[in-house]
Structure formats: C-alpha cells, structure tokens
DOTIZA-309918 format. One record per residue (C-alpha): residue number from 1; residue in one letter; x, y, z. Coordinates in steps of 0.02 Angstrom, whole numbers, plus 50000, padded with zeros to 5 digits. Example, Ala and Ser with C-alpha at 12.3 -4.5 7.8 and 13.67 -1.06 7.14 Angstrom:
// DOTIZA-309918
1,A,50615,49775,50390;
2,S,50684,49947,50357;
//
This chain:
// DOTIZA-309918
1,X,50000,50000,50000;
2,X,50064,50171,49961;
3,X,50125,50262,50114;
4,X,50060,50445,50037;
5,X,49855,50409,50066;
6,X,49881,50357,50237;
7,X,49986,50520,50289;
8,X,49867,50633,50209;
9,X,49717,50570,50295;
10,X,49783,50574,50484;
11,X,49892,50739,50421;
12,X,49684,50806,50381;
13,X,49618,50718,50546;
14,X,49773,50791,50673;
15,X,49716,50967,50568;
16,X,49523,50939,50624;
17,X,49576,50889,50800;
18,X,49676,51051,50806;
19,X,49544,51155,50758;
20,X,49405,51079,50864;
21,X,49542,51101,51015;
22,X,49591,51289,50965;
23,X,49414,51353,50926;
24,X,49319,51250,51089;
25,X,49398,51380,51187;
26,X,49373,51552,51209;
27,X,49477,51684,51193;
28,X,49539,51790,51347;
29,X,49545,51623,51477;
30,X,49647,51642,51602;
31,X,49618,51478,51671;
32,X,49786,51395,51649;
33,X,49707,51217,51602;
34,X,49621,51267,51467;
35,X,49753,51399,51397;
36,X,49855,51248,51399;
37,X,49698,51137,51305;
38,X,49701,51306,51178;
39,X,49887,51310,51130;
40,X,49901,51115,51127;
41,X,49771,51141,50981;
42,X,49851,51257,50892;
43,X,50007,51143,50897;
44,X,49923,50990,50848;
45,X,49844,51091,50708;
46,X,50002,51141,50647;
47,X,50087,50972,50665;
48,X,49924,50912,50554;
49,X,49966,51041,50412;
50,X,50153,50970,50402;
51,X,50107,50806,50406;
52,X,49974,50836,50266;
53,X,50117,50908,50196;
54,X,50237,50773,50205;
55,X,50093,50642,50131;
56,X,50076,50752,49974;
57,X,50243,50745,49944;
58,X,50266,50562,49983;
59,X,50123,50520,49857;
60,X,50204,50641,49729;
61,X,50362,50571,49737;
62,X,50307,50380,49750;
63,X,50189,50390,49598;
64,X,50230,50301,49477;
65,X,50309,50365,49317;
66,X,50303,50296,49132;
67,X,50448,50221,49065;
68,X,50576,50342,48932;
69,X,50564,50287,48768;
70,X,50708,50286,48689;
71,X,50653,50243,48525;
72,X,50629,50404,48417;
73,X,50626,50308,48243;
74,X,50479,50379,48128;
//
C-alpha cells in the first residue's frame, strides 16, 4: 500500500483535531488548564498541516512514472 494516502488522511484528521481544540475555547481564559487545552490545539493543528504536507509529497514522489522511450525512429 502506498504510504502517501495514509499520511494525508491522519495529516487532515490531526488538522480537524487542532481546530476543534483551538476554537472549543474562548479567547481571553485565564484559566491555565484550558490555555494549555488552547495552545496544545494550535500545535496539533500545525503538526496536522506538516504532516498533510509530508503525505503530498510522499504520494508525489512515489507515483509512479512511465517508462523513457528511447526509441525516436519515425
């Protein structure tokens, strides 16, 4: 199985989780627990966007590619 499909889709899911973490919280707490819950988002969000990242490329550079022809006779 091709490695770039899987990384893409937990890349997208980490990005959700991220989101869901960073926006369930308002802004202005200054209840330490969930500042902490707020910036842990943000980090897995961003960690979700590089790994989506990394997946793209993976697929792009696993993909396979025709053969050259050599064989430029008319």
């Amino acid at each position: 199985m091709k490695t770039g499909f899987p990384v893409i889709i937990i890349g997208a899911i980490m990005f959700g989780i991220g989101l869901v973490l960073f926006y369930s919280i308002e802004l202005g707490q200054t209840d330490p627990t969930l500042r902490l819950i707020k910036n842990v988002g943000t980090f897995i969000g961003l960690l979700g966007m590089g790994v989506g990242l990394a997946g793209i490329l993976l697929y792009l550079i696993n993909k396979n590619q025709p053969p050259i022809q050599e064989n430029f006779d008319v």
